[in-house]
C-alpha positions, 0 to 999 in steps of 0.5 A: 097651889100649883098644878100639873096636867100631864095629860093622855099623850104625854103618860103615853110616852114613856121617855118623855114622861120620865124626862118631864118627872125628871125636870120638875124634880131638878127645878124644885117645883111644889105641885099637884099632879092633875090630868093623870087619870083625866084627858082634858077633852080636847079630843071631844071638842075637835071631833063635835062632840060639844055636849060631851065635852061640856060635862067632861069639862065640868068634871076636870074643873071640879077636880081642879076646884076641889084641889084649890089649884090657882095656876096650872102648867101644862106641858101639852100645847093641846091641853094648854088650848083646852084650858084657856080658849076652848073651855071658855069659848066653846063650852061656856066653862071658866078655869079659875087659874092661870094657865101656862105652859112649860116654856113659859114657866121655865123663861120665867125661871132663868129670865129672873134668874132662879134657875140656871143652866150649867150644862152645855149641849153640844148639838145643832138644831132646828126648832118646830113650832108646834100648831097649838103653842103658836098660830093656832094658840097665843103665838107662843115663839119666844120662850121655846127659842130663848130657853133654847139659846140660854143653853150653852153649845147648842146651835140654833136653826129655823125652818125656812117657814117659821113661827105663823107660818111653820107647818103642822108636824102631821100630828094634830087636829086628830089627823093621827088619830082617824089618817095615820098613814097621812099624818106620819107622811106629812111628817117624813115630808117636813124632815125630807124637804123642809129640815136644814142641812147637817142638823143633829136634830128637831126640837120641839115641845109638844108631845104629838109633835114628838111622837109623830116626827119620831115615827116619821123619822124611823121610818126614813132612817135619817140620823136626825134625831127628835127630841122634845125640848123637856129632853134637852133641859132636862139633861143640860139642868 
């Protein structure tokens, strides 16, 4: 059985959340809804809270056991690490499934042709490589940028610094969660002095990531647009 951890950050976005719904739904994928009412804990990990964690950790393996889950996706690249290193590395505690994240999941889809992308975007944008999908986790840079450059109309940008060397959106590490201001000015920073010229908007797929270049950019009134690339795909499906 599959399952899904949606995790804390992404219930907590409404639209978000309903595009992620959205775009399952149109794959077709048969699945178990985990992380609904469980956070993966990842919180209790980056603050030291070790042995907290650890008995966090057993409940949600418990959960995913008694649900006979043998592969889970996550959208959250937070929860993604949680499951794969922190897990085991750091608490001692083995998953039983595979585990992948959405990109993954989907460039699997269109790589062997079972899914297809009819609709076309007609944007231009610079995709952010959040800190846990890629330098900080299994360097995953590819799927984002290929899923992306299966949809048709939309222009592809980079940031001068890039994949193993992007800069943090502000949003991780739980900087939002104990400095916001600060997180939300490295945010205004990265769309200020860092985001390419007459781009439409930011791509990325990491629910901090969404919410805390969002914040940044409302807060300078650029007309450069956010977006989570669940939104995209979902609306290019």
């Amino acid at each position: 059985m599959t399952g899904v951890f949606f995790g804390c950050t992404l219930l907590n976005n409404e639209e978000l959340k309903v595009s992620f719904l959205n775009l399952l739904n149109k794959i077709g994928l048969s699945y178990e809804p985990l992380g609904v009412d469980e956070c993966c804990g990842i919180p209790l990990i980056l603050s030291g809270f070790l042995n907290e964690a650890k008995s966090h950790g057993k409940k949600v393996k418990n959960i995913i056991e008694k649900k006979n889950i043998d592969k889970i996706i996550t959208h959250c690249p937070h929860c993604y690490i949680a499951f794969k290193h922190e897990y085991p590395e750091k608490l001692g505690i083995s998953i039983d499934a595979s585990v992948l994240h959405i990109t993954q999941f989907i460039w699997d889809l269109i790589r062997k042709g079972e899914l297809k992308i009819k609709k076309e975007f007609n944007r231009k944008v610079v995709y952010h490589d959040p800190c846990y999908l890629g330098r900080q986790g299994d360097g995953i840079y590819d799927e984002p940028r290929n899923i992306l450059k299966s949809i048709q109309g939309l222009e592809i940008l980079e940031f001068e610094q890039n994949r193993d060397k992007s800069t943090c959106c502000g949003g991780g590490g739980l900087l939002r969660a104990f400095l916001p201001k600060l997180s939300v000015e490295v945010a205004k920073e990265k769309i200020e002095l860092q985001t390419p010229q007459n781009v439409d908007g930011i791509v990325s797929c990491c629910p901090f990531c969404d919410i805390n270049l969002k914040e940044g950019a409302d807060e300078i009134k650029t007309k450069i647009k956010v977006y989570d690339l669940v939104n995209i795909l979902e609306e290019a499906l």
